[in-house]
C-alpha positions, 0 to 999 in steps of 0.5 A: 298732495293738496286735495279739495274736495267740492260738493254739495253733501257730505255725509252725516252733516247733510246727505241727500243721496249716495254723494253725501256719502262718499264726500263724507267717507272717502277724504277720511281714508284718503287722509289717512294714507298721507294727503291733505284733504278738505271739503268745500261744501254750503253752509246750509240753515241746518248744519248749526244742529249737526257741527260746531262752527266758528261764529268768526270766518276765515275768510271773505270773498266776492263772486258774481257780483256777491260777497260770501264767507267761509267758515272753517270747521271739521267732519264731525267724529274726523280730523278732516277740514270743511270749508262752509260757504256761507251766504244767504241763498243757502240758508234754507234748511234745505239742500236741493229744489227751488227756483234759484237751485241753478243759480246758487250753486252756480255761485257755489261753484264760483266761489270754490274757485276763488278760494282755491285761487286766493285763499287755499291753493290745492294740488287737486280739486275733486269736483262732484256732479253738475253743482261743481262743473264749472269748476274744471272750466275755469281751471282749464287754464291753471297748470298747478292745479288738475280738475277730477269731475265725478258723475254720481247721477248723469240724470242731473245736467245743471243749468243750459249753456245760454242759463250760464251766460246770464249768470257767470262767466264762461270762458271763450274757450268753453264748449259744452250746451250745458254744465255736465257737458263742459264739466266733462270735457274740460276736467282732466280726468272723469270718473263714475261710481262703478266700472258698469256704469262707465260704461252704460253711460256711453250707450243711447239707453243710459248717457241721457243724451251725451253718449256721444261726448262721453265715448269720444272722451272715453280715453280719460273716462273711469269706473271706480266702485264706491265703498261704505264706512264698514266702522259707521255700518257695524251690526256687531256695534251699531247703538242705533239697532236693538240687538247687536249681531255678527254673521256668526251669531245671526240667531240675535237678528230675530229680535231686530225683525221683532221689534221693527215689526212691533214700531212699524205696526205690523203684524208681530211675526218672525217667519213672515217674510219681510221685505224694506226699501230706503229710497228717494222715491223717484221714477229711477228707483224702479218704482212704477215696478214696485207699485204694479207688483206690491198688491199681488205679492201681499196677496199671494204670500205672507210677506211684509213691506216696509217703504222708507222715503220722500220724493214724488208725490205719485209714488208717495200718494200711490204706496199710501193707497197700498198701505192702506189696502194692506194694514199691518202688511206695508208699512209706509214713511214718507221721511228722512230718519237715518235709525229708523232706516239703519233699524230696516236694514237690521230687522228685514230679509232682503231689501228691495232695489229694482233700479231703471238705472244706478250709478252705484247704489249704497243701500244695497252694500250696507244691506248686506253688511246688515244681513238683508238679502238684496233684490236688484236688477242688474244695471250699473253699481249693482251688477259690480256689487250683488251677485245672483244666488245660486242654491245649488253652488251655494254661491252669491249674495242676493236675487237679481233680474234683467229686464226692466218689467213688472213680471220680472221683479214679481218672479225675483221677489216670490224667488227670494221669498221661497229661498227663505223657507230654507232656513240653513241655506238662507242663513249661509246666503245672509254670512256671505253678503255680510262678509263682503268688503266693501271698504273705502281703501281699495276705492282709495288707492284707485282715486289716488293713481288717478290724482298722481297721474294727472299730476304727472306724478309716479304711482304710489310706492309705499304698498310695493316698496313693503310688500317687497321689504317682506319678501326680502326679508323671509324669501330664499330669492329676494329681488336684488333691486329692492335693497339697492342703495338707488331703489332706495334714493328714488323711493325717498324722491318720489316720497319727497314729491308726493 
């Protein structure tokens, strides 16, 4: 199939949250199984330093009374084709903010259908977030072409109903008081980025108001856990990370511990207890807990934070206060820094996630690929990824709490804190989290069912059809269908349509 991608991020070219990374890892999988996948995305001011681009486009073309081009270059390090669109409102050497943040990628989305209108025409457009909602609107009247919507953060809704009306054209037929509503019930199929949440969205306390549309929609509505790049976030490989390490030699993780302290400033000290957070610091991501509970764990413990991000000034202003309260405790940097964060993962002993809400969460799986043992509370993508450790199963990958209070993460934390004095159950929780696959390709099949079913088109046999070649081959009864000459003739066929 002809699968086009559109979004705003895509990882490592330009990643603001966990989108970017799933747009920079799943077309790669994808393509690999047989179909032809591209990414439609901006041409942000900054991508120049990250990818090579043509200086001449492929194309030109004219939406909302605007004239854009498209550039034509691939994902670094793949084979997979990007489409950048290139116009001027994107050349900020930023992704999101500003005040024409709704217009522009409104246009962005305009002009991501008339490239698959007249330039290259998918089987499927997979649409990520608001930026792209329109999208599956104006296709709703496009047979040959089927909408797949993906809601990576329901918080973010897009621009109101009356907003649109100035900017672009909504079709007579579009219903919905803002981008996401209509995106959600106009795509032929909806999906979020773990089953958990799927269904959380659908209550009061989480569907930000659009319960209602998504539980009435709920037919077409689907959970599909995220995955990570396991070849991208490799400790035994990692060049970004002082000492390599696998969960059979987690005695070389000590010198990573080590030398974050020693660039961080803090207290040189393996058996102290070091806790890191790579986050947009944002009221979702459990913050005001964090900032309530900090001062009493570093008093009462001789444990060691570390804070690794940017977002709102409060929390940004309030953990420096901390910080400052703490030297050589907590170290705090408000920045972006992909080897600095890849260098917490490897050096600390559990990461700290106490999310109000988390669609899916990837800081707490490439964590544990890292050996840091997560602290979670238990909502969306992290119910479906950590379990709560239970020393006397000897079972599970991390620490997780429920209720959304202050005195819950404090009790979660000095938990993890006391499982870390036993070294040999600490180090068989440490190979059980690192062992957890969290691949791209069962994510993969799951995706590719949904694209063959809106396409009408039967489900995928190539995994079946080898299964069943092996068992006829070594099994006493094999299937008598399975090397029938019709069996044969209908896989070639749906192979052909594939």
């Amino acid at each position: 199939m002809r699968i086009l991608f559109v979004a705003a991020e895509a990882a490592p070219v330009a990643k603001a949250g966990g989108m970017g990374d799933v747009v920079g890892a799943l077309p790669k999988v994808l393509r690999q199984m047989g179909h032809d996948v591209r990414i439609f995305m901006p041409y942000y001011g900054f991508l120049p330093d990250k990818m090579e681009i043509p200086k001449k486009p492929v194309w030109s073309g004219t939406a909302m009374f605007q004239n854009f081009k498209i550039f034509e270059s691939k994902l670094p390090r793949t084979d997979v084709p990007v489409y950048l669109f290139g116009h001027p409102s994107f050349m900020p050497r930023r992704i999101y903010y500003g005040e024409d943040e709704d217009w522009r990628f409104t246009l962005f989305a305009n002009a991501a259908s008339e490239f698959a209108w007249n330039y290259w025409r998918p089987d499927v457009i997979h649409c990520h977030d608001w930026h792209a909602g329109m999208i599956p609107v104006w296709m709703h009247e496009t047979e040959d072409i089927k909408t797949v919507f993906t809601i990576h953060n329901l918080a973010y809704q897009g621009p109101w109903r009356w907003r649109l009306e100035q900017m672009t054209w909504c079709p007579w037929y579009m219903q919905g008081h803002n981008t996401m509503a209509a995106a959600v019930q106009f795509a032929d199929m909806v999906t979020t980025v773990s089953p958990t949440y799927a269904e959380q969205i659908k209550t009061p306390e989480y569907g930000e108001q659009l319960e209602g549309l998504l539980s009435y929609i709920s037919g077409k509505l689907v959970g599909i856990l995220n995955g990570i790049d396991q070849g991208l976030f490799d400790p035994e490989r990692d060049r970004q990370i002082p000492q390599n390490f696998t969960a059979d030699t987690l005695e070389n993780r000590r010198e990573n511990k080590i030398a974050l302290q020693e660039e961080l400033g803090l207290e040189v000290n393996s058996k102290a207890f070091l806790l890191g957070m790579v986050t947009r610091l944002v009221e979702q991501k459990g913050l005001d807990l964090v900032i309530q509970m900090l001062d009493r764990f570093i008093s009462y413990t001789d444990g060691q934070v570390v804070v690794l991000g940017t977002g709102d000034r409060y929390y940004e202003t309030e953990l420096w206060h901390i910080a400052s309260r703490h030297p050589g405790r907590v170290a705090v940097y408000l920045l972006h820094n992909d080897t600095l964060a890849r260098r917490i993962y490897a050096g600390t002993d559990a990461f700290l996630m106490p999310s109000r809400f988390e669609p899916c969460g990837i800081s707490q799986m490439i964590a544990m690929r890292y050996g840091s043992i997560p602290i979670v509370r238990r909502t969306g993508g992290l119910v479906d990824t950590v379990q709560h450790h239970v020393p006397s199963e000897n079972e599970g990958t991390g620490y997780c709490f429920d209720r959304y209070e202050p005195l819950d993460l404090y009790t979660c934390m000095i938990r993890a804190w006391e499982g870390f004095q036993y070294k040999d159950q600490w180090r068989s929780l440490q190979q059980r989290a690192m062992r957890q696959d969290f691949a791209w390709d069962h994510s993969a099949r799951e995706y590719e069912k949904i694209y063959r079913r809106i396409k009408g088109l039967p489900e995928s046999d190539d995994e079946p059809q080898a299964e069943a070649d092996e068992a006829a081959a070594t099994s006493e009864h094999p299937t008598p269908d399975a090397a029938t000459p019709d069996a044969t003739a209908e896989a070639a066929a749906k192979e052909k349509v594939a």
